[in-house]
C-alpha positions as CSV (number, residue, x, y, z in Angstrom):
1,X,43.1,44.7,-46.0
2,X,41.3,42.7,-43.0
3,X,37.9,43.0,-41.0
4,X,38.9,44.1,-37.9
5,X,36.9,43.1,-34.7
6,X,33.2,42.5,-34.0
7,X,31.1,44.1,-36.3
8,X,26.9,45.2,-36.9
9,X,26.0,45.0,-40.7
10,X,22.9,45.9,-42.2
11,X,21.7,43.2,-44.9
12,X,21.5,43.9,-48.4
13,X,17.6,43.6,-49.4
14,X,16.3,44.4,-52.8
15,X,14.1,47.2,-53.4
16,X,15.2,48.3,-49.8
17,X,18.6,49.2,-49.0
18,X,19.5,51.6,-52.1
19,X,21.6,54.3,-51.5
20,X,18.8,56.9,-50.1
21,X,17.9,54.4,-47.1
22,X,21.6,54.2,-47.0
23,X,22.2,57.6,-46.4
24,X,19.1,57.7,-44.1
25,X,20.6,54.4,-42.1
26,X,24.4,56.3,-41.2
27,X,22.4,59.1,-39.9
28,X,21.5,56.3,-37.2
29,X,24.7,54.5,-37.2
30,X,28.2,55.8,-37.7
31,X,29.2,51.8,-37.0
32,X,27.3,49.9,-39.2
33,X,28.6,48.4,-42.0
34,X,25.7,48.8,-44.8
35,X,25.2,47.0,-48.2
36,X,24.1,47.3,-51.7
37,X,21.2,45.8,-53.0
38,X,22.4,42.6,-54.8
39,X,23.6,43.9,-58.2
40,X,24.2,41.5,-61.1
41,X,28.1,41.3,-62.2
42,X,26.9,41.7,-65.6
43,X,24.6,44.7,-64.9
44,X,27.9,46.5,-63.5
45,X,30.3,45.6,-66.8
46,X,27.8,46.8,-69.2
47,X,25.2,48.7,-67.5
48,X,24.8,52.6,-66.4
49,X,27.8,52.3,-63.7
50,X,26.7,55.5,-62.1
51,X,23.1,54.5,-61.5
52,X,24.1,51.4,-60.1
53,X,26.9,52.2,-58.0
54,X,27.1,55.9,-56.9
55,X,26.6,56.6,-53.1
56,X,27.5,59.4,-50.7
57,X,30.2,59.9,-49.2
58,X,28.9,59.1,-45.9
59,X,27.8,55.8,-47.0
60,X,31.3,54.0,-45.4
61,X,31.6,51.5,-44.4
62,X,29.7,50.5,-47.2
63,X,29.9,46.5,-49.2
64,X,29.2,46.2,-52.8
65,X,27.1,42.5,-53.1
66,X,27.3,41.2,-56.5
67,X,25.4,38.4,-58.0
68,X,26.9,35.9,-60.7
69,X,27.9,32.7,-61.3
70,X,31.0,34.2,-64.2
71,X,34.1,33.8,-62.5
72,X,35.6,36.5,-65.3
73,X,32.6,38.5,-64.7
74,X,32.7,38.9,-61.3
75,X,36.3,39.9,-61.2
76,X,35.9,42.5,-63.2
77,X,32.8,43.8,-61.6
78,X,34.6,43.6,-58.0
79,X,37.6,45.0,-59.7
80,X,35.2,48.1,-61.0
81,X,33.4,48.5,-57.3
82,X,36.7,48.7,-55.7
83,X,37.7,51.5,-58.2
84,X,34.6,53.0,-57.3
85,X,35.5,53.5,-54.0
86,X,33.6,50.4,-52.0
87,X,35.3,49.0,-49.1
88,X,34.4,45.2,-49.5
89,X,32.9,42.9,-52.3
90,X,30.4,40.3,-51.2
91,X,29.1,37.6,-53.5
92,X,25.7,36.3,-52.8
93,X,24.8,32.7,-52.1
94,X,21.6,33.0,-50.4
95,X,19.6,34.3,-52.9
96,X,16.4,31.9,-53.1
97,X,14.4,33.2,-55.9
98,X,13.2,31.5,-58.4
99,X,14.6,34.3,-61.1
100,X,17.5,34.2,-59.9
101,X,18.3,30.6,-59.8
102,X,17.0,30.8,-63.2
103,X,20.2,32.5,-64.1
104,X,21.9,30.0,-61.9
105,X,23.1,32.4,-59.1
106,X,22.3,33.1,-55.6
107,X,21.4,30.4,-53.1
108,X,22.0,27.7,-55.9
109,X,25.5,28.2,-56.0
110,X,26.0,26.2,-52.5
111,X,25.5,23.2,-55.1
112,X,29.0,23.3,-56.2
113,X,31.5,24.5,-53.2
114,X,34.4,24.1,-55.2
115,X,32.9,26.7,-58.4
116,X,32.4,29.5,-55.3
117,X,35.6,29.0,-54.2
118,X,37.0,29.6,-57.6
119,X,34.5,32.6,-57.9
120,X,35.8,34.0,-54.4
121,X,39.7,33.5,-55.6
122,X,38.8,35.0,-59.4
123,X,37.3,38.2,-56.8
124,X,40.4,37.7,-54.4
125,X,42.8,38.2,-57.3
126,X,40.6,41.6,-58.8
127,X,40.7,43.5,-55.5
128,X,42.1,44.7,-52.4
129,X,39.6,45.0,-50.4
130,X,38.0,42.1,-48.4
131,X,35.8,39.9,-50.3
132,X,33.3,37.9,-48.3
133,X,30.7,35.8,-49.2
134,X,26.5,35.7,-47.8
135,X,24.9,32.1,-47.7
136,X,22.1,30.2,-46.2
137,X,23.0,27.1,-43.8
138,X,22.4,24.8,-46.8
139,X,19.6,24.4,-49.9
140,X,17.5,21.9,-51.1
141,X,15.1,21.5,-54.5
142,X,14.8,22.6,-57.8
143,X,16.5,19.7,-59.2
144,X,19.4,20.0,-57.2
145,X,20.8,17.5,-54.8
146,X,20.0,18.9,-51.8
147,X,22.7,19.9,-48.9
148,X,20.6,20.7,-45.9
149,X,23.2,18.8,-43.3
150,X,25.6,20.3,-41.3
151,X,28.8,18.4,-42.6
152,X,27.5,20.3,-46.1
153,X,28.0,23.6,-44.0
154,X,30.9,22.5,-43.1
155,X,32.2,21.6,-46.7
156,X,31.0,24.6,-47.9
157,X,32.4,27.1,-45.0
158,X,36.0,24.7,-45.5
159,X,36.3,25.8,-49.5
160,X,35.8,28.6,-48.6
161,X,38.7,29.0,-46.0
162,X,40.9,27.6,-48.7
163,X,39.8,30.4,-51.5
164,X,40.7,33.3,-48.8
165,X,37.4,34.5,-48.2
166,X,37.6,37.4,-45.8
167,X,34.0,36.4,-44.3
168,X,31.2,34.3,-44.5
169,X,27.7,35.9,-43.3
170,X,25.5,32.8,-43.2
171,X,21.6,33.2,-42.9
172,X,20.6,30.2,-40.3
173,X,17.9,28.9,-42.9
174,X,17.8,26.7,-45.4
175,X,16.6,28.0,-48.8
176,X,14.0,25.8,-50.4
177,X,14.9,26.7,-54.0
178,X,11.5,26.3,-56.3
179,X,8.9,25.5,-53.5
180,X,8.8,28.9,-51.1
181,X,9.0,32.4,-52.5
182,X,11.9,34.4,-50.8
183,X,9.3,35.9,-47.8
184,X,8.6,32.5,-47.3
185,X,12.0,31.4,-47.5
186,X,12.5,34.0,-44.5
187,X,10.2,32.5,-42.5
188,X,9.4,29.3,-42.8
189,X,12.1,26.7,-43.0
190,X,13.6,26.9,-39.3
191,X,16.4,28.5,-37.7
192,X,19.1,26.7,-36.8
193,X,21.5,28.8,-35.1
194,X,23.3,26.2,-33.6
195,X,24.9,25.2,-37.0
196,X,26.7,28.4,-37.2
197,X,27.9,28.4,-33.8
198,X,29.2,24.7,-34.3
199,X,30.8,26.3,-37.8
200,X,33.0,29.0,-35.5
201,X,34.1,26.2,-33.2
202,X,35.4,24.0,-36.3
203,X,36.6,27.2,-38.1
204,X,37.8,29.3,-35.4
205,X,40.0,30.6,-38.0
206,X,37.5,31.6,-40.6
207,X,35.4,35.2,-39.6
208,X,31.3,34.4,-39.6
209,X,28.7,36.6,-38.9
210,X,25.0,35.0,-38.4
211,X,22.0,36.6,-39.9
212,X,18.1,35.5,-39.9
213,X,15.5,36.0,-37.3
214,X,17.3,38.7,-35.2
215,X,14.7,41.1,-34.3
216,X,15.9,43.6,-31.5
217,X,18.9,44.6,-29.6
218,X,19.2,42.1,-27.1
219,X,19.6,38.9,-30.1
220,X,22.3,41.1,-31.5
221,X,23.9,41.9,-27.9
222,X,23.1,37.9,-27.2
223,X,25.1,36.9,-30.6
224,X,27.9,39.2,-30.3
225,X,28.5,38.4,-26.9
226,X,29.3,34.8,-27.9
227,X,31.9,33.0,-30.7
228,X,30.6,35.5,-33.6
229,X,32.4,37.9,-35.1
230,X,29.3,39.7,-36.0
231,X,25.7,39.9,-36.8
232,X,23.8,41.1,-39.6
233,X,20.2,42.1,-39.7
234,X,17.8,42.7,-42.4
235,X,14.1,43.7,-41.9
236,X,14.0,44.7,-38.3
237,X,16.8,47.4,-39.2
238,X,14.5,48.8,-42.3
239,X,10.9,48.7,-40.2
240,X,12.6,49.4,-37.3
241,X,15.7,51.6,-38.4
242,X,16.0,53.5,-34.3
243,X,17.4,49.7,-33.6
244,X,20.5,51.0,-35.7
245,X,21.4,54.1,-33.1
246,X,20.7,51.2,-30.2
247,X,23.8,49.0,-31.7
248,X,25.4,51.8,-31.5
249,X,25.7,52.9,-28.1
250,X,24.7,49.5,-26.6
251,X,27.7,47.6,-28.2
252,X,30.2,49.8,-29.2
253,X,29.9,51.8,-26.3
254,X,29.5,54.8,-28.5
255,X,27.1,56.7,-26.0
256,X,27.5,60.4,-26.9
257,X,31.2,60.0,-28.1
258,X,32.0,61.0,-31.4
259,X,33.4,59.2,-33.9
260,X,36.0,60.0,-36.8
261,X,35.8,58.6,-40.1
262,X,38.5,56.3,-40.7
263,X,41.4,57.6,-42.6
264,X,41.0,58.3,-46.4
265,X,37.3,57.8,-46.3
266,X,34.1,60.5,-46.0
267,X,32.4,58.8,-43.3
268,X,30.1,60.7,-41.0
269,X,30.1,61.0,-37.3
270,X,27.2,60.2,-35.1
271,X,26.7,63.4,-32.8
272,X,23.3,62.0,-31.2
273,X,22.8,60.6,-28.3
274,X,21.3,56.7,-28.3
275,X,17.3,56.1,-28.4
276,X,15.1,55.6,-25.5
277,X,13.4,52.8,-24.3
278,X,9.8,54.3,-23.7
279,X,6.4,53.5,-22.1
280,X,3.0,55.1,-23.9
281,X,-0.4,55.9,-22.4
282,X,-2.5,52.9,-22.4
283,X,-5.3,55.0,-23.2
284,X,-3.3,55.8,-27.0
285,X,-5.5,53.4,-29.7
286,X,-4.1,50.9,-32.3
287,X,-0.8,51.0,-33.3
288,X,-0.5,54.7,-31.4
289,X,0.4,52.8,-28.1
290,X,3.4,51.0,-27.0
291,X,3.8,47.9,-28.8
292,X,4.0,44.7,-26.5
293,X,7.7,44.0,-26.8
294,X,10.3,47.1,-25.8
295,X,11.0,49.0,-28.6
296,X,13.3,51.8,-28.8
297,X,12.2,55.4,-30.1
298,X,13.9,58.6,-31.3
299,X,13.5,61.3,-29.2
300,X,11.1,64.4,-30.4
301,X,15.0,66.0,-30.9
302,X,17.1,63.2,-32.0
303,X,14.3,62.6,-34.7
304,X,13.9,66.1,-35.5
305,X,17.6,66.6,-36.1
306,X,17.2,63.2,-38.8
307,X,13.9,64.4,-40.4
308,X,16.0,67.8,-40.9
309,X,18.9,66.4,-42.5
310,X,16.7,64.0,-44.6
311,X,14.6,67.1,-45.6
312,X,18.2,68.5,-47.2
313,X,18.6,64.9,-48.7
314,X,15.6,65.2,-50.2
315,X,15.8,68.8,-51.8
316,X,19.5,68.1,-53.2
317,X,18.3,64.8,-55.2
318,X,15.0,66.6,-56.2
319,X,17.0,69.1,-57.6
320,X,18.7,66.5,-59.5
321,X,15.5,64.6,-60.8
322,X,14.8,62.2,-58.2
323,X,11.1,62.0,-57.3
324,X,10.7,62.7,-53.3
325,X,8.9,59.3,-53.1
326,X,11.6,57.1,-53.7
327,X,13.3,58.8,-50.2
328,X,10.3,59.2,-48.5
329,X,9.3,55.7,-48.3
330,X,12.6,54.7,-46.5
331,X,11.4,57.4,-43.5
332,X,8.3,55.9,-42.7
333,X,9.9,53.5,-40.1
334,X,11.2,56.0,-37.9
335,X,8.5,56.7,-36.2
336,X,7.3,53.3,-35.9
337,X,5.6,52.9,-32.2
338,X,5.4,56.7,-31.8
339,X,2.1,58.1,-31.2
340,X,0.7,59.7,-34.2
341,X,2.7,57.4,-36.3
342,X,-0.1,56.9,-38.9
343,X,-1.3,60.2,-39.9
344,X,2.4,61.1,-40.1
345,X,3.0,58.5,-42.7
346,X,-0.6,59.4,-44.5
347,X,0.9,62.9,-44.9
348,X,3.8,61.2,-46.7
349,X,2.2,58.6,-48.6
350,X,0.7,58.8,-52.2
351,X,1.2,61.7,-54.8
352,X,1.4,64.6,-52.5
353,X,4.7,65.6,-54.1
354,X,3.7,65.5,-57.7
355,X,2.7,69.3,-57.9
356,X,5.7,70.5,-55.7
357,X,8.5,72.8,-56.4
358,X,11.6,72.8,-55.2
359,X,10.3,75.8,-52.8
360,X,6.9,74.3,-51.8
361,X,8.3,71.0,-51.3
362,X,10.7,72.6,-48.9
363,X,8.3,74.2,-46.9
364,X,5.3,71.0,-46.7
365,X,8.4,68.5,-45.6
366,X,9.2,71.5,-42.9
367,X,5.7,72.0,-41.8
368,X,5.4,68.3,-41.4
369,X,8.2,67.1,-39.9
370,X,7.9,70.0,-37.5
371,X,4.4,69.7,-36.4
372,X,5.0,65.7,-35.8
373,X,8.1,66.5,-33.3
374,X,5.6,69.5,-31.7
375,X,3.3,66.6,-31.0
376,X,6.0,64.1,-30.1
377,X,6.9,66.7,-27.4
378,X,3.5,67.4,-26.3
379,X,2.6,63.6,-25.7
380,X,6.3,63.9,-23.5
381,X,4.9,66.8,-21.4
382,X,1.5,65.1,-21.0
383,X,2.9,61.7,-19.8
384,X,1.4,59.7,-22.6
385,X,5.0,59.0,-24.4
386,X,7.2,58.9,-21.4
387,X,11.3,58.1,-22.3
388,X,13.1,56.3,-20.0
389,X,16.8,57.5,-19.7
């Protein structure tokens, strides 16, 4: 089994992208290829499988990343993943934390090229399914000799060619392993996207995908229109998560087609139409008025339609003992830039839920999500939030 084609992946970020927003996320995008948090080989062979790895059906295209540096452990953790139903195993490289170099995983792992590429094989030989690999452009500290040059890209990207790894997604950053804590390590060591275009021209025949710094629609359209054979973007697609309908229509050329799950898999189909590029009233206050860049918003309906479906999220997991919060906080993003935007996210925030039932939590997520889109629509009819077609 190959990666076929360009493709738009949403990165895997801890704490972030567990299988709510997930579920949220392909409300937005039937395209997307979404990922697991990072989940430790070990945690998978021992742990609760069901907490760590059950998803909904919907979820496909969906990537398991594992964590490890155990080439026997992560076969039989990429073995268990693809039983469980995920269509690609990703190992992560990138990883700069201090914790998890500590366990001598993540990011540290570009140290030794020749140990991943054993890893990746070990994976290769477990599975099916593609097996790719995430990494930064190069590392250096902690000890470790550091491998911030290009021809260590390139050594790096070559082994791992030769072990048969389906893809390599590579963050244009350094990490700085034991000097920056990972938000620094997003921000501060520079990008170099010119390494990773270099890397395609040297490997044509190796699939990579560029991550870090890509913010809005046109740096996706901008990478995909070039070498890459796709793009993967992290905290834009959670703050921001309309930017995930916007890939869709922009470069797929979805518009309002539908599309079918591919064959032998649950996926869902994306029946609404793309966002709008909008202008607000400049007489809106604080974050109520258009930010300075173009953003993309939901329309009062489009939103409406994924506030209702998240609302039957909500009640089905409630009813099996998750907490409303742990979805809810995933949500708040959608109506980033939209007028009313904070008291919307006030009425969701704190322990509102805690004296709920099933029934009154049905009918306050209702009332609100209602009474925002009323508002939404009212600010259209005025002027003040006017979407441009």
């Amino acid at each position: 089994m190959q990666i076929q084609g360009k493709r738009f992946s949403v990165a895997p970020m801890m704490d972030w992208t567990d299988r709510h927003y997930r579920f949220m996320a392909r409300l937005l995008s039937s395209r997307a290829t979404l990922y697991t948090e990072m989940i430790h080989a070990r945690a998978i062979i021992h742990g609760d499988r069901s907490r760590h790895l059950d998803f909904h059906v919907s979820e496909h295209p969906l990537a398991l990343q594992l964590g490890g540096s155990d080439a026997g452990h992560l076969a039989q953790a990429a073995s268990i993943g693809e039983d469980h139903g995920y269509d690609e195993i990703n190992l992560n490289c990138g990883c700069p934390s201090d914790r998890v170099a500590s366990g001598s995983f993540g990011a540290c792992l570009m140290a030794d090229p020749h140990h991943v590429g054993h890893l990746v094989r070990a994976m290769k030989d477990a599975v099916s399914v593609p097996v790719t690999v995430k990494c930064r452009i190069g590392i250096e500290g902690n000890g470790l000799t550091d491998r911030t040059g290009y021809n260590d890209l390139l050594l790096f990207a070559r082994q791992m060619q030769d072990s048969g790894c389906d893809a390599l997604i590579v963050h244009a950053r350094i990490a700085v392993l034991g000097g920056l804590n990972p938000a620094q390590n997003r921000e501060v060591p520079p990008l170099r996207y010119e390494d990773v275009y270099r890397l395609k021209e040297e490997l044509p025949d190796l699939r990579i995908e560029i991550n870090g710094g890509i913010r809005s629609a046109q740096d996706i359209q901008t990478h995909l229109s070039g070498l890459l054979d796709g793009v993967m973007v992290g905290r834009a697609a959670y703050e921001r998560p309309a930017l995930l309908c916007h890939v869709d229509s922009l470069l797929h050329g979805l518009g309002n087609e539908e599309r079918a799950a591919p064959a032998g898999r649950g996926g869902v189909r994306n029946p609404f139409p793309p966002p709008h590029p909008y202008t607000a009233n400049p007489g809106l206050r604080g974050e109520d008025r258009a930010p300075s860049e173009p953003s993309f918003l939901l329309s009062p309906d489009r939103l409406q339609a994924v506030l209702l479906a998240m609302k039957e999220y909500i009640l089905e997991r409630y009813a099996e003992g998750v907490p409303p919060q742990r979805i809810v906080r995933h949500m708040l993003g959608l109506v980033h830039g939209m007028p009313g935007a904070r008291s919307f996210r006030q009425r969701l925030s704190g322990n509102w839920h805690r004296h709920l039932d099933g029934a009154s939590l049905d009918s306050y997520l209702g009332r609100t999500f209602d009474e925002y889109c009323g508002q939404l629509r009212d600010h259209q009819s005025s002027g003040s939030l006017i979407l441009q077609p």
